[in-house]
Steps between C-alpha positions, in 0.01 A plus 500: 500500500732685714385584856445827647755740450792545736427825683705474865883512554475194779362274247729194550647522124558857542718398812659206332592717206695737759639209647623380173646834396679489841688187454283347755421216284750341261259242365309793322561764222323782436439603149383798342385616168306295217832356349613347789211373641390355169795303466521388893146302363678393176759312689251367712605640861245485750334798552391584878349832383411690199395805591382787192340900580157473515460757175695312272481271220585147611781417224452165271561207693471645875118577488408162569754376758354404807741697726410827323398754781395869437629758705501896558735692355636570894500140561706440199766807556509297857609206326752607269860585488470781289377861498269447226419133472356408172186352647548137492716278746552146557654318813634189369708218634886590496689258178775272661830636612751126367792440617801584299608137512184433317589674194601258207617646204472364156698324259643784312532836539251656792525830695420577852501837672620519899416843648668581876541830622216661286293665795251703231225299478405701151849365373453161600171499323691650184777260501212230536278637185875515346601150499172419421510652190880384405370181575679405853339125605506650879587804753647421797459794806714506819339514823529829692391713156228621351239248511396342171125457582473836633234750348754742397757238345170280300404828342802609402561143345183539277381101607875368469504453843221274469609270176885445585585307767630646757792339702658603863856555448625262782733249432701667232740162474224319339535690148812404434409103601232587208737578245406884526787750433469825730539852298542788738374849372802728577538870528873476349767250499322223296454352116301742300182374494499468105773271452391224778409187427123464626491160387386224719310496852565880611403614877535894422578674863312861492585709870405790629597868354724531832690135376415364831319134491308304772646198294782473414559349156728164455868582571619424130182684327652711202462854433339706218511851463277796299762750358421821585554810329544860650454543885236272543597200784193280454152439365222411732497105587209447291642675186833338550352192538263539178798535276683216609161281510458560151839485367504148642181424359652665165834321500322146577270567198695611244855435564847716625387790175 
């Protein structure tokens, strides 16, 4: 049975959930909606607080958890990083950030996705919920970016965040020493993207929509391009880097047709 509802701002998980949404403490995420805190528990991160309005409906599987606390609706908008939190918000310990060196593709064809430059943290979660779905083994993030644990970047990576590893993009000389080949996402000037050969261990480099990186990728990376028709430049990183994550996942599965 829960204990008395949460009713004062300077209750010490209403402060720690500030501090968390400040960056104040990197061993910590903070969590927010049903989805995301339900699968937080599924992988089995430890939970320092699990905090639901007091005039809700606990939802299967969080009613009996012994860090379930109650709080006022005020307490609860105090918490959150949204204007109209959906009631039920978990702070939970932070996933592993690995060292690049410690990523180990494969036999056979594998795809990883390097992100530098991408400062959106709504784009980074994209591209994450992306190469999920197109079936990348990893992301790797460059310091100095969005942050990949942030509330902002988890949400917009619907969990994805939370079930790839996630690597620090140090240490760039260690993918080729794995046998990875580095693929550049170019604005102009490289292959088009549907005649590459995505075969193989692939490192695919997504930067920012200004084509400015924190990391550099490997001198002798190669470059693939999106043809363009009309006026339009560029697509958004995360769109850009959708079609290419699933060409390569196309190409690897069913062959150069």
């Amino acid at each position: 049975m829960p204990l008395d509802p949460i009713r004062s701002r300077s209750n010490p998980i209403v402060k720690l959930a500030r501090e968390v949404r400040a960056r104040r403490r990197d061993d910590l995420v903070l969590l927010e909606g049903e989805r995301l805190v339900t699968e937080a528990l599924g992988l089995g991160l430890a939970v320092e607080a699990l905090v639901l309005r007091e005039d809700l409906e606990a939802p299967a599987g969080l009613a009996e958890h012994p860090a379930l606390r109650l709080a006022s609706a005020e307490v609860l908008d105090a918490m959150s990083a949204l204007d109209h939190g959906p009631g039920v918000l978990a702070l939970v310990a932070a996933p592993p950030l690995l060292a690049l060196e410690s990523y180990a593709p494969p036999a056979g064809d594998s795809l990883l996705l390097c992100v530098s430059g991408v400062a959106d943290p709504g784009n980074l979660g994209a591209l994450a919920r992306s190469a999920e779905a197109a079936g990348a083994r990893a992301i790797a993030v460059a310091p100095g970016g969005a942050q990949p644990f942030g509330d902002k970047a988890l949400r917009g990576s619907m969990g994805a965040l939370l079930r790839l590893p996630v690597h620090t993009l140090d240490g760039v000389q260690s993918l080729a020493r794995s046998g990875v080949r580095s693929v550049v996402a170019a604005t102009r000037g490289g292959r088009d993207f549907r005649s590459y050969d995505w075969r193989g261990a692939v490192a695919l480099w997504v930067t920012g929509e200004t084509g400015r990186a924190q990391v550099e990728p490997p001198a002798d990376a190669e470059l693939v391009t999106i043809p363009m028709a009309g006026a339009t430049e560029s697509l958004n990183a995360a769109c850009a880097a959708t079609l290419l994550l699933f060409e390569s996942t196309r190409r690897r599965t069913w062959g150069t047709t």
